[in-house]
Gaussian input, Z-matrix of N, CA and C with variables (Angstrom, degrees):
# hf/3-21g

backbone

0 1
 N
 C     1     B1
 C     2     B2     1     A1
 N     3     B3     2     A2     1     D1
 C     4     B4     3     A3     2     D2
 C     5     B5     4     A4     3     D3
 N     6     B6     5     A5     4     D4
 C     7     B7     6     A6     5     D5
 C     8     B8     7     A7     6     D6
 N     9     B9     8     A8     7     D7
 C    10    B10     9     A9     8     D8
 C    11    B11    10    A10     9     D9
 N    12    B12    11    A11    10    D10
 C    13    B13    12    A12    11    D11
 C    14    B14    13    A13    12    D12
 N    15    B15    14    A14    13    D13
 C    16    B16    15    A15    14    D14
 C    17    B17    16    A16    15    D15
 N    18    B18    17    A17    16    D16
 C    19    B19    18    A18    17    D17
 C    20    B20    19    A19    18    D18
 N    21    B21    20    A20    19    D19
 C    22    B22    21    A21    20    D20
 C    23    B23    22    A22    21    D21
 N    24    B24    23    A23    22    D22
 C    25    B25    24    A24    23    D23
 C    26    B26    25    A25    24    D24
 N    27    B27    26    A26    25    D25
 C    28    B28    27    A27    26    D26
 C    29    B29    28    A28    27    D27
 N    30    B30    29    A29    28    D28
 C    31    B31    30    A30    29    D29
 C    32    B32    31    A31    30    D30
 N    33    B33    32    A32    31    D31
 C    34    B34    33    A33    32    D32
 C    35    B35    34    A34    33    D33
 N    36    B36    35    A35    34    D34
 C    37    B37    36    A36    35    D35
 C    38    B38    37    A37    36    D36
 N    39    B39    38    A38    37    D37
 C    40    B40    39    A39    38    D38
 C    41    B41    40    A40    39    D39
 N    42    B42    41    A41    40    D40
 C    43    B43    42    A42    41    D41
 C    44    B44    43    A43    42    D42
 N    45    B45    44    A44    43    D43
 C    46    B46    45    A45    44    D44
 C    47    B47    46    A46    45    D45
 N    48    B48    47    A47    46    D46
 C    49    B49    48    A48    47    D47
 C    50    B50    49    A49    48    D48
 N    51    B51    50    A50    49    D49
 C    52    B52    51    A51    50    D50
 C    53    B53    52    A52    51    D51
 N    54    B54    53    A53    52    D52
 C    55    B55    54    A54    53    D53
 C    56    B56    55    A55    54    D54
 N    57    B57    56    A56    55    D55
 C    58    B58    57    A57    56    D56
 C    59    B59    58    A58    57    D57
 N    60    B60    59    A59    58    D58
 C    61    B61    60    A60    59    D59
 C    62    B62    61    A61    60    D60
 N    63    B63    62    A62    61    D61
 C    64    B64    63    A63    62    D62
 C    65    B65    64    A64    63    D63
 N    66    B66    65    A65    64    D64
 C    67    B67    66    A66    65    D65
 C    68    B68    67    A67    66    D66
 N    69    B69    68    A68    67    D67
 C    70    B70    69    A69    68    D68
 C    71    B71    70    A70    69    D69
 N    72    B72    71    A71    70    D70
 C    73    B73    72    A72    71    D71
 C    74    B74    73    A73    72    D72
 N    75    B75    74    A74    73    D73
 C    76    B76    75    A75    74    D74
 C    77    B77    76    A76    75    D75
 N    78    B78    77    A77    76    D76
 C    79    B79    78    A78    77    D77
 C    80    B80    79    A79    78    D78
 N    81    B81    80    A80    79    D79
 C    82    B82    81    A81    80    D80
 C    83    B83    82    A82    81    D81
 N    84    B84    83    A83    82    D82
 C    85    B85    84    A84    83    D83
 C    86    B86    85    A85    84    D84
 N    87    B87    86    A86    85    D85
 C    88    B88    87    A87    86    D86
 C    89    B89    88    A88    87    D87
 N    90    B90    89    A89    88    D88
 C    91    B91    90    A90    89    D89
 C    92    B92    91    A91    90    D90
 N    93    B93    92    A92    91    D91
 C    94    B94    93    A93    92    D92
 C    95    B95    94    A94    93    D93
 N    96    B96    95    A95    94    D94
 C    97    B97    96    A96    95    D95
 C    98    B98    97    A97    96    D96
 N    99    B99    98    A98    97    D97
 C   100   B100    99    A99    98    D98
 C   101   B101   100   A100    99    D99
 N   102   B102   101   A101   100   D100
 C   103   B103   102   A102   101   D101
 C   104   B104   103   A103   102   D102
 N   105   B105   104   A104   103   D103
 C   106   B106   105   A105   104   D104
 C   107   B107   106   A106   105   D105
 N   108   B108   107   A107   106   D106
 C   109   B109   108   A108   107   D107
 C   110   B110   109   A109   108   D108
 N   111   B111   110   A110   109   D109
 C   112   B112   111   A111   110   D110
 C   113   B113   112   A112   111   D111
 N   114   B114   113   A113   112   D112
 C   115   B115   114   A114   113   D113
 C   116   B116   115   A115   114   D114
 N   117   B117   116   A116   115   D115
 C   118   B118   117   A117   116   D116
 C   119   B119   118   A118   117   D117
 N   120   B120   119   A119   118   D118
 C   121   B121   120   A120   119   D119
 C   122   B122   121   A121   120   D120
 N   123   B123   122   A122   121   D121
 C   124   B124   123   A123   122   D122
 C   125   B125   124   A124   123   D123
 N   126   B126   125   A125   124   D124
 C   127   B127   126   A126   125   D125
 C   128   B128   127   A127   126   D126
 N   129   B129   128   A128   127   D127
 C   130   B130   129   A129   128   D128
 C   131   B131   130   A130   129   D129
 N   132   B132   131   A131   130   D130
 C   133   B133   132   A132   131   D131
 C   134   B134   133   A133   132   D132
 N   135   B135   134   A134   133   D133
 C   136   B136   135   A135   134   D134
 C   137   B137   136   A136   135   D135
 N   138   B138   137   A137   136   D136
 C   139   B139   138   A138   137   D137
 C   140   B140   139   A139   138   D138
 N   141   B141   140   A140   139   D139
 C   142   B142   141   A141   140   D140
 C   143   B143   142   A142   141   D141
 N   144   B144   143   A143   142   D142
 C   145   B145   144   A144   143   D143
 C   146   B146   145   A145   144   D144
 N   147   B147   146   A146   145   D145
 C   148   B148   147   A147   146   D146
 C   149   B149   148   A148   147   D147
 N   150   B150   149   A149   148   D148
 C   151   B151   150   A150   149   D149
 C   152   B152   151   A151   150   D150
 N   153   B153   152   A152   151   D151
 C   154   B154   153   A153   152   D152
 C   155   B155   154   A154   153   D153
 N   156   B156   155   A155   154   D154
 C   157   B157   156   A156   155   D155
 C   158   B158   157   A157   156   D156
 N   159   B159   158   A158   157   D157
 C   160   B160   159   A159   158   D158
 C   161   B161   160   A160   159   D159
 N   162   B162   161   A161   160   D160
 C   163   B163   162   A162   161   D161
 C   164   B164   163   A163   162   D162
 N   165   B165   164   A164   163   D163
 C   166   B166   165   A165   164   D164
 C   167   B167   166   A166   165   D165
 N   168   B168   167   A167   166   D166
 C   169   B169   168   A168   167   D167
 C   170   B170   169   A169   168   D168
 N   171   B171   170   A170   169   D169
 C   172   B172   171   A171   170   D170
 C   173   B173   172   A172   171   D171
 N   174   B174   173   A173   172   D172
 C   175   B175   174   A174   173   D173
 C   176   B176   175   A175   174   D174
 N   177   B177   176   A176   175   D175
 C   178   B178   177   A177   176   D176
 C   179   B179   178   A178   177   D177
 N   180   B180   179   A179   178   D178
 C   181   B181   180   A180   179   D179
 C   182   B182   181   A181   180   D180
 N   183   B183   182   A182   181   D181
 C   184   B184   183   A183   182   D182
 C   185   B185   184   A184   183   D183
 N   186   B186   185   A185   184   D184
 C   187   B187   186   A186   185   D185
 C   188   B188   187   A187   186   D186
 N   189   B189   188   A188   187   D187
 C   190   B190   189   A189   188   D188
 C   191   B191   190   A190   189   D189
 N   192   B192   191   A191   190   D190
 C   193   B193   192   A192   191   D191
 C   194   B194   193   A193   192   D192
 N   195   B195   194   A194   193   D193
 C   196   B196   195   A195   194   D194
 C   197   B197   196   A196   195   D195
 N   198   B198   197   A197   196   D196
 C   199   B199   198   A198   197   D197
 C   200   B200   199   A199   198   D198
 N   201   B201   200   A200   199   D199
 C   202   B202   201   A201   200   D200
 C   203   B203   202   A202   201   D201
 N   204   B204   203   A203   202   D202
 C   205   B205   204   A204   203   D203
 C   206   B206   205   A205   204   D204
 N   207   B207   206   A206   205   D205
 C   208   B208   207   A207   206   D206
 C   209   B209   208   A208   207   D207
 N   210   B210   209   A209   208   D208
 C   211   B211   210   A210   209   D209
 C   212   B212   211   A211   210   D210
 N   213   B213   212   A212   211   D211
 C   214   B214   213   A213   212   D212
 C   215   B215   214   A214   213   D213
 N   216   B216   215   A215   214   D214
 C   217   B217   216   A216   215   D215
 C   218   B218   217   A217   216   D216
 N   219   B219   218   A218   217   D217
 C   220   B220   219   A219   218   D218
 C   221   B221   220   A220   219   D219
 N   222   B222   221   A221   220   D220
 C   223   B223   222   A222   221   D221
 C   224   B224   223   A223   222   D222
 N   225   B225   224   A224   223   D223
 C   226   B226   225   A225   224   D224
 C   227   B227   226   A226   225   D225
 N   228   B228   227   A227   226   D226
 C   229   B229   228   A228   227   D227
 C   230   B230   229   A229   228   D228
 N   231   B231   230   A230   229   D229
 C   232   B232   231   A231   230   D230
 C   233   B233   232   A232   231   D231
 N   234   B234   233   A233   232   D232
 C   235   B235   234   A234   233   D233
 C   236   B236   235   A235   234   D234
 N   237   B237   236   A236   235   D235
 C   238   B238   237   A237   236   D236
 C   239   B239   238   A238   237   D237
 N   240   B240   239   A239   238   D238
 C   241   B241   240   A240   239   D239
 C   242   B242   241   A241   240   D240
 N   243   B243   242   A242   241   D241
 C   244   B244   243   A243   242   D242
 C   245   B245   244   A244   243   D243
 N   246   B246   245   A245   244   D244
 C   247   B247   246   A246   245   D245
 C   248   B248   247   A247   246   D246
 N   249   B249   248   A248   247   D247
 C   250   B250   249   A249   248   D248
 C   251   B251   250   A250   249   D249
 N   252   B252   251   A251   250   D250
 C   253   B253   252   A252   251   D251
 C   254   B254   253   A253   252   D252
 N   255   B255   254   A254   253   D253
 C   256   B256   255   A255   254   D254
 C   257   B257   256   A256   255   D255
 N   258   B258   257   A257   256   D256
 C   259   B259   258   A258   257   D257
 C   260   B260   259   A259   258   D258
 N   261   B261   260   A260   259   D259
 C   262   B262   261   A261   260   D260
 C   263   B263   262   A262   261   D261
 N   264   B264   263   A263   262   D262
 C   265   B265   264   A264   263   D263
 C   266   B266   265   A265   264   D264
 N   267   B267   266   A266   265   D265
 C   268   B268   267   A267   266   D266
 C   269   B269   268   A268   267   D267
 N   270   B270   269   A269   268   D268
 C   271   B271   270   A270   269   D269
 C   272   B272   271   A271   270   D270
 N   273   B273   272   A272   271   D271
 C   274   B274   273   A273   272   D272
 C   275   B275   274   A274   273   D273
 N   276   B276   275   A275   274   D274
 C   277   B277   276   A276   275   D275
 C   278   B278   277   A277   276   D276
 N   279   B279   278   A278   277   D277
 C   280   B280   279   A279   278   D278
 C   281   B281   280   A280   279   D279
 N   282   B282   281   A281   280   D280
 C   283   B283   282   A282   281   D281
 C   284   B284   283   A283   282   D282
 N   285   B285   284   A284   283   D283
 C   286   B286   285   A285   284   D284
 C   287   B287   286   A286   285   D285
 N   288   B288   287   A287   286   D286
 C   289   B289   288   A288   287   D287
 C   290   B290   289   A289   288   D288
 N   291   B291   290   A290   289   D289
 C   292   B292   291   A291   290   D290
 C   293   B293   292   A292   291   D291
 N   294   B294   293   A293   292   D292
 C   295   B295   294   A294   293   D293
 C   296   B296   295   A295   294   D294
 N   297   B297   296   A296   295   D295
 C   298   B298   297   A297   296   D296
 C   299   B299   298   A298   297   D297
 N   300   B300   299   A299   298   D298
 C   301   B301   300   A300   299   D299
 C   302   B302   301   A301   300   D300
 N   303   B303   302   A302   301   D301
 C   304   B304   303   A303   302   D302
 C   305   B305   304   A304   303   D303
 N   306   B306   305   A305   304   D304
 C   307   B307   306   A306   305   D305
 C   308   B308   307   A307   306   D306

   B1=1.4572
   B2=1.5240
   B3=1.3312
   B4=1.5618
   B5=1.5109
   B6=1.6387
   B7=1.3752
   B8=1.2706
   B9=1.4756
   B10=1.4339
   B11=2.0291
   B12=1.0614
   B13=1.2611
   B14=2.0425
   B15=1.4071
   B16=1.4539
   B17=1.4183
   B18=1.6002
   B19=1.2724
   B20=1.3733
   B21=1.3705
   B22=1.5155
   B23=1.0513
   B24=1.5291
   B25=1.5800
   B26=1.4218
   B27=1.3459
   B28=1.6029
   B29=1.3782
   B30=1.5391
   B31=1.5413
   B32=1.7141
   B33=1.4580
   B34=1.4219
   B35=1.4203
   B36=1.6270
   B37=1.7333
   B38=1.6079
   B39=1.7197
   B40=0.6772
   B41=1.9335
   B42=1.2472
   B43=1.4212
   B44=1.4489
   B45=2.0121
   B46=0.9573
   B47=1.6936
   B48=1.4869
   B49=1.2040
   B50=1.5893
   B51=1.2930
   B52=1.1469
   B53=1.8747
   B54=1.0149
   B55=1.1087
   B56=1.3579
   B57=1.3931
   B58=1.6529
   B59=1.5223
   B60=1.4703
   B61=1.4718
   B62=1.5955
   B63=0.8444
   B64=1.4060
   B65=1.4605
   B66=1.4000
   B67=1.5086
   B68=1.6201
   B69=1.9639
   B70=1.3148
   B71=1.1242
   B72=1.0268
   B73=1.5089
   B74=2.0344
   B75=1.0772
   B76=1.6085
   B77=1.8757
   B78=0.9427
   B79=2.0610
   B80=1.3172
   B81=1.6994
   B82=1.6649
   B83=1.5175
   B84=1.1028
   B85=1.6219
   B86=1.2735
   B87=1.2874
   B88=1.1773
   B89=1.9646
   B90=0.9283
   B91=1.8340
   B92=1.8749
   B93=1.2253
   B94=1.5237
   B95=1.1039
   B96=1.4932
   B97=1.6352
   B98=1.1881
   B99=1.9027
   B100=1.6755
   B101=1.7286
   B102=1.1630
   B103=1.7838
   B104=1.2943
   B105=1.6215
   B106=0.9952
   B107=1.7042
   B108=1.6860
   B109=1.6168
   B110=1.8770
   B111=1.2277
   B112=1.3348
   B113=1.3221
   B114=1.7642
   B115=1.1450
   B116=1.1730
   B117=1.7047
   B118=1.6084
   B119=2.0754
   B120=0.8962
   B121=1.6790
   B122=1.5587
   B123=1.4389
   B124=1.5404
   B125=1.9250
   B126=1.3643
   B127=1.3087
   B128=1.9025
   B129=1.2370
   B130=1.6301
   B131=1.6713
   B132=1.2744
   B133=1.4301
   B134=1.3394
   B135=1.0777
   B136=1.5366
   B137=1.5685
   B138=1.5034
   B139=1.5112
   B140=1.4541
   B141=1.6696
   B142=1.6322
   B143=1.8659
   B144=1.2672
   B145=1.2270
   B146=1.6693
   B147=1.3323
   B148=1.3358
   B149=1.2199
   B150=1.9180
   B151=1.4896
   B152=1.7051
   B153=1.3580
   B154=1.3448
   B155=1.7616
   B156=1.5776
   B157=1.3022
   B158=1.4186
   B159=1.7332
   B160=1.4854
   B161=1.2422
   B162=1.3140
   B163=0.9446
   B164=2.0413
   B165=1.2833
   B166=1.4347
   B167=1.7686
   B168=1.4148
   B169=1.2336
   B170=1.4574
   B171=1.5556
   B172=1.3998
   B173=1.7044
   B174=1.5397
   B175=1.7544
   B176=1.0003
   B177=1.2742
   B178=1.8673
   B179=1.7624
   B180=1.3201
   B181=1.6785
   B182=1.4000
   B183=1.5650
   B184=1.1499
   B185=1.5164
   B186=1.5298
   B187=1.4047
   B188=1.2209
   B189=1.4918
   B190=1.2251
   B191=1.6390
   B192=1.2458
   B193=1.7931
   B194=1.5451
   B195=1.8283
   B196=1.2887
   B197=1.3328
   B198=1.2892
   B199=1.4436
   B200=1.7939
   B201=1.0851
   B202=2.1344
   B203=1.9397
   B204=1.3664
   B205=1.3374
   B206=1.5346
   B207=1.1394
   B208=1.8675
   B209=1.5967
   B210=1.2514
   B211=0.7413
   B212=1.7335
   B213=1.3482
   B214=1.2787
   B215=1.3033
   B216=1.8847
   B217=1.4718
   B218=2.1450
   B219=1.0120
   B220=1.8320
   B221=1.5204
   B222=1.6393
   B223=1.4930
   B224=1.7851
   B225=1.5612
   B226=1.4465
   B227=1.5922
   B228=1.2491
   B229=1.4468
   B230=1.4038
   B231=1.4580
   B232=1.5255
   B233=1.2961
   B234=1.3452
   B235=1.5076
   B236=0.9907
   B237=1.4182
   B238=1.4355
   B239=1.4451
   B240=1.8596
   B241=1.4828
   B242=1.6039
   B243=1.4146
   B244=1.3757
   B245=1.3241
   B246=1.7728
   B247=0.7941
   B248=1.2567
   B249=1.2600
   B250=1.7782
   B251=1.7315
   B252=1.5841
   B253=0.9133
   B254=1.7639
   B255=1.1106
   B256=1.4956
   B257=1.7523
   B258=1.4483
   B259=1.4260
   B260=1.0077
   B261=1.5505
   B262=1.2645
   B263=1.7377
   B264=1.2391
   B265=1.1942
   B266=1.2696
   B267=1.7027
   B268=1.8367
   B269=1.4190
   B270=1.4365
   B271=1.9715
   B272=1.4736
   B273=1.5113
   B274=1.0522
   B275=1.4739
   B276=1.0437
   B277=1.7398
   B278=2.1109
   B279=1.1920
   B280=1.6965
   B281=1.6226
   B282=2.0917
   B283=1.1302
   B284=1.6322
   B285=1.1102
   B286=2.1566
   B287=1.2206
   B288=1.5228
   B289=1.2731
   B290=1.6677
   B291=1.3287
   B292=1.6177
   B293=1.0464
   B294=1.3178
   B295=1.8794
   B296=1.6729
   B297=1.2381
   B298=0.9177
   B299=1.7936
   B300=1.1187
   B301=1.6030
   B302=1.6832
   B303=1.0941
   B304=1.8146
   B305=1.6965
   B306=1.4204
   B307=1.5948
   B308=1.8939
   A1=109.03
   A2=107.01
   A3=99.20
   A4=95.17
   A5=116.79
   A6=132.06
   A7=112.69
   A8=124.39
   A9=112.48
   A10=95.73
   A11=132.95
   A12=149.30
   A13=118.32
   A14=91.19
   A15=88.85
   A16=122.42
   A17=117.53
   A18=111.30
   A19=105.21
   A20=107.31
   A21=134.81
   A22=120.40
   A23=146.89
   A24=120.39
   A25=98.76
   A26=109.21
   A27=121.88
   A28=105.30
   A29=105.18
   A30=110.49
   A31=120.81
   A32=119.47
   A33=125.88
   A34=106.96
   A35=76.31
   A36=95.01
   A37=117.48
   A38=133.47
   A39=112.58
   A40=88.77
   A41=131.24
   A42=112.16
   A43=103.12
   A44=119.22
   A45=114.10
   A46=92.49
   A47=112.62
   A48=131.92
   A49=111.08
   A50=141.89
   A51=157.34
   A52=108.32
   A53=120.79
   A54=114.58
   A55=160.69
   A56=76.84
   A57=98.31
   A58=128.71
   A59=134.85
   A60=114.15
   A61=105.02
   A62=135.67
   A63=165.04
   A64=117.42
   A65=150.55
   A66=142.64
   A67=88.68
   A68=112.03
   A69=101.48
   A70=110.37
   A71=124.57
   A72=137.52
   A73=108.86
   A74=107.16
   A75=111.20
   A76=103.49
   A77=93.09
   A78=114.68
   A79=109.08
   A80=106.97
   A81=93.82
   A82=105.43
   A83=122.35
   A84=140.41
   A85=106.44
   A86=108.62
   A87=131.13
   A88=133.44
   A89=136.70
   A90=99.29
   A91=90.91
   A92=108.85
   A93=138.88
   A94=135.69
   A95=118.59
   A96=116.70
   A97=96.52
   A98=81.81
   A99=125.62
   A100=88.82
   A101=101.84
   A102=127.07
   A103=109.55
   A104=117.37
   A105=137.57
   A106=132.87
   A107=111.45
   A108=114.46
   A109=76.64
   A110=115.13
   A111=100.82
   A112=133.51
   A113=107.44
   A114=122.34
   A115=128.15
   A116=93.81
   A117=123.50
   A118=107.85
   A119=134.29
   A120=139.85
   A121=94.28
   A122=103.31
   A123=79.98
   A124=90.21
   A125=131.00
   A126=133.28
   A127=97.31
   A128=105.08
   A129=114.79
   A130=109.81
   A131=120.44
   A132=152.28
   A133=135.47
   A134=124.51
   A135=120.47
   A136=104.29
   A137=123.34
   A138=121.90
   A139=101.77
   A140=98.32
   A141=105.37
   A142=98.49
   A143=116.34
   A144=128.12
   A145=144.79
   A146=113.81
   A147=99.27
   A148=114.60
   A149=107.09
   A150=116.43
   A151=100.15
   A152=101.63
   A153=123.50
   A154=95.51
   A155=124.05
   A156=123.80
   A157=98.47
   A158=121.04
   A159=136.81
   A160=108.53
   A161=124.21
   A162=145.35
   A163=121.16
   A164=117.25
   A165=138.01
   A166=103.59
   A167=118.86
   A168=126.57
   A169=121.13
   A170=113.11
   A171=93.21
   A172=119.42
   A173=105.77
   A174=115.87
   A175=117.28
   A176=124.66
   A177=109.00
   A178=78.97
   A179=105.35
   A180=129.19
   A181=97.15
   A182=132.13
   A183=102.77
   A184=87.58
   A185=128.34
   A186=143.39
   A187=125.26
   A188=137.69
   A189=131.70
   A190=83.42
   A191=104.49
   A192=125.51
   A193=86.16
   A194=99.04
   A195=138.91
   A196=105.94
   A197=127.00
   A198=110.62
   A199=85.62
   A200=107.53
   A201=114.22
   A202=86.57
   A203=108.61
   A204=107.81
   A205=104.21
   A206=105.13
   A207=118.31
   A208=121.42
   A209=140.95
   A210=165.93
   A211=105.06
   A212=115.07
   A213=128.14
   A214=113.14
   A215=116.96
   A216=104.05
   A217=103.94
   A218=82.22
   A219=108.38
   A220=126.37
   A221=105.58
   A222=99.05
   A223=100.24
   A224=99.51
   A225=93.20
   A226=110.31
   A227=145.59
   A228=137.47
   A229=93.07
   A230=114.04
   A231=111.01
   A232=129.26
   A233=115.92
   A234=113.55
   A235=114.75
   A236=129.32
   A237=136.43
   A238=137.64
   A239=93.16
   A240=101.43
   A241=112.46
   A242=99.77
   A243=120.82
   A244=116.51
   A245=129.35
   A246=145.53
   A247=115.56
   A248=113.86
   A249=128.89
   A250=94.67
   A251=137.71
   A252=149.41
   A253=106.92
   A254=149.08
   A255=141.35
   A256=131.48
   A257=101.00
   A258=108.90
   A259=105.04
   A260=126.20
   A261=132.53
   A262=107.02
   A263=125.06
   A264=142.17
   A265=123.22
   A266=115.83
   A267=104.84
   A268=96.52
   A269=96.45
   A270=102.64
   A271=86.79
   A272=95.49
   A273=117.23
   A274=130.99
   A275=117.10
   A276=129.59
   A277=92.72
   A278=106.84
   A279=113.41
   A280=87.35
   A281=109.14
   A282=95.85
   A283=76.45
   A284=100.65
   A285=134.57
   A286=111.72
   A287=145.28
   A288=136.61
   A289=113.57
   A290=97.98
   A291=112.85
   A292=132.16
   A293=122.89
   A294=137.17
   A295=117.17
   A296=142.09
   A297=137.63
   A298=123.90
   A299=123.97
   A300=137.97
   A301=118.06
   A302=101.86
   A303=113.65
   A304=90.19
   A305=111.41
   A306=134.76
   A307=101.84
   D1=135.96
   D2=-170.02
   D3=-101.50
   D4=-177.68
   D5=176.50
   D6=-58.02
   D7=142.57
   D8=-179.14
   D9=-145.89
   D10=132.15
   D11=169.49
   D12=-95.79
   D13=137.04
   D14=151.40
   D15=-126.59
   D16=127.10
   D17=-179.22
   D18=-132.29
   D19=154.12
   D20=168.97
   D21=-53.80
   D22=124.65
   D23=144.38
   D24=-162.78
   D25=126.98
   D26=170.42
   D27=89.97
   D28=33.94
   D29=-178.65
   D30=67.85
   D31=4.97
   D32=155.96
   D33=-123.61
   D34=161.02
   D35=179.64
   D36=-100.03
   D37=145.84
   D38=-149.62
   D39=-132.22
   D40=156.74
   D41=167.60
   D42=-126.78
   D43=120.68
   D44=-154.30
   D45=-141.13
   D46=159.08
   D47=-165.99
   D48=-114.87
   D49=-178.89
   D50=142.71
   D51=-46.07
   D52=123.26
   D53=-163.98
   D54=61.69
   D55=-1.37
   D56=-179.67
   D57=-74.46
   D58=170.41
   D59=-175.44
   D60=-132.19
   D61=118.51
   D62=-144.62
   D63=-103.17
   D64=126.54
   D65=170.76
   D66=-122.66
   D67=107.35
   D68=160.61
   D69=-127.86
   D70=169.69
   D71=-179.19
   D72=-19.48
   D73=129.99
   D74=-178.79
   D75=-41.67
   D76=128.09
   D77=166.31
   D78=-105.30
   D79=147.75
   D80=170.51
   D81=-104.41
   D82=77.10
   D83=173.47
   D84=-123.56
   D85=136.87
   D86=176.05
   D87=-43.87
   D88=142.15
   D89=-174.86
   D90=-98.97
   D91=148.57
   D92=-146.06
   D93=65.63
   D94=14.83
   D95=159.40
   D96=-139.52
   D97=164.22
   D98=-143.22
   D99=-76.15
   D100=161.58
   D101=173.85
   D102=-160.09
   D103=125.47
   D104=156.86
   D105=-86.57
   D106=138.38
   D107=-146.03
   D108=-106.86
   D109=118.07
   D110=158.75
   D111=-120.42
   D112=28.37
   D113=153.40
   D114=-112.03
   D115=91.42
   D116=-162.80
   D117=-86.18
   D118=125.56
   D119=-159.40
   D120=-107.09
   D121=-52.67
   D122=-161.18
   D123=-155.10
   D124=140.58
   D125=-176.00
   D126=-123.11
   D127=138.73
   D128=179.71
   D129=-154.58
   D130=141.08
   D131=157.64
   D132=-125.89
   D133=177.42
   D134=-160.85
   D135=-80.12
   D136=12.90
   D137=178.48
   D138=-118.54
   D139=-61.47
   D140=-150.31
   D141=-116.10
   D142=141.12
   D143=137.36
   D144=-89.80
   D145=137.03
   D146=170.50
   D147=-162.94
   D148=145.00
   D149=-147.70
   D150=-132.16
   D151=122.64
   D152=-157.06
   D153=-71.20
   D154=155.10
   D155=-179.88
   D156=-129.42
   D157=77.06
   D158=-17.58
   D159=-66.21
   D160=-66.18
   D161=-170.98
   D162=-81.69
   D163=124.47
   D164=178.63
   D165=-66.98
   D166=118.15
   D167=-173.71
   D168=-86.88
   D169=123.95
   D170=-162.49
   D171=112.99
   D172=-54.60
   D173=-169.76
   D174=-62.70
   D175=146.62
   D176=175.92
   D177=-145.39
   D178=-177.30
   D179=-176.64
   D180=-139.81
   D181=131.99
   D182=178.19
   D183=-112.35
   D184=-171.72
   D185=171.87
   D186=-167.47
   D187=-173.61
   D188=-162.35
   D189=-143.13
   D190=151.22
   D191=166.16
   D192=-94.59
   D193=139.12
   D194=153.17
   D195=-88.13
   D196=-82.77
   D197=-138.19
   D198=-161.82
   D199=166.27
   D200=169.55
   D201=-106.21
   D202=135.66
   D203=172.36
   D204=-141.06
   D205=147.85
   D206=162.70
   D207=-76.69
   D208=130.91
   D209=135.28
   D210=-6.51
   D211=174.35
   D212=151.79
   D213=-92.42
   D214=143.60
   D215=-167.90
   D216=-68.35
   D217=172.58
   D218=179.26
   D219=-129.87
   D220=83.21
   D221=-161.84
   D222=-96.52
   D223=162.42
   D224=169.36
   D225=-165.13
   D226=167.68
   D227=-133.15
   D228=-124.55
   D229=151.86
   D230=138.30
   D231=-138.43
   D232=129.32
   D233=-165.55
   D234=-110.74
   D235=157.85
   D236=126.28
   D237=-131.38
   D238=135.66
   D239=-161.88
   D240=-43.23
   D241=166.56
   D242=179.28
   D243=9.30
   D244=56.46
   D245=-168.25
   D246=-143.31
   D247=-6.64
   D248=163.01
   D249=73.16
   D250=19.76
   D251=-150.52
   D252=-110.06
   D253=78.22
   D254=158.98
   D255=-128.79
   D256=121.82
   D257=-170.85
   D258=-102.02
   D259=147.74
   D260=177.83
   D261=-117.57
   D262=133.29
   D263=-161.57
   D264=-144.29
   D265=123.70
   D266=167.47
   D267=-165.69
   D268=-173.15
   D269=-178.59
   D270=-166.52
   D271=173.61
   D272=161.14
   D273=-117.14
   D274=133.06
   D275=-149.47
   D276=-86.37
   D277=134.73
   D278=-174.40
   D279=-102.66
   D280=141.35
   D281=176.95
   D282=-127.35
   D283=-170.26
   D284=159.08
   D285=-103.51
   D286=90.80
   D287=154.68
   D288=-59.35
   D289=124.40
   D290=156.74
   D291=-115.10
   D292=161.78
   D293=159.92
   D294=-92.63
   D295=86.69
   D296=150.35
   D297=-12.94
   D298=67.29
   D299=159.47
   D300=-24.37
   D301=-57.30
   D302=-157.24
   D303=-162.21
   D304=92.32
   D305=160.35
   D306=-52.16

């Protein structure tokens, strides 16, 4: 079992591994340099656990920016009855893809 982290960022939590690749909330970092998450929740391995009261002192995650990417669009309606009244509405949500470096 390899290392696995939970960290915070952009007001969600995320559960991420060594290598893994990530879409979180848009960062204003550059794509090819490193960023560190230092709102670390919870750190685990195949021995020891440990669970931050919230937050683990000290922990960081580091990672690398991929790329800024768009989302799939997200449409959704608004009506009102018998009012001959309907809007149609959506966007597309901007994320930050990452690589998990050091879980």
């Amino acid at each position: 079992m390899s290392k696995l982290s939970v960290i915070q960022t952009g007001g969600k939590q995320y559960i991420v591994t060594d290598g893994q690749k990530v879409r979180v909330d848009k960062m204003d970092t550059a794509a090819g340099k490193k960023v560190t998450f230092k709102e670390v929740l919870l750190t685990s391995d195949s021995k020891t656990t440990t669970i931050g009261t919230p937050l683990i002192k000290g922990a960081k995650v580091e990672a690398k920016v991929l790329a800024h990417v768009r989302g799939k669009k997200v449409t959704g309606v608004k009506m009102k009855a018998k009012k001959r009244h309907k809007k149609l509405f959506g966007h597309k949500q901007h994320y930050t893809e990452v690589e998990i470096t050091k879980a």
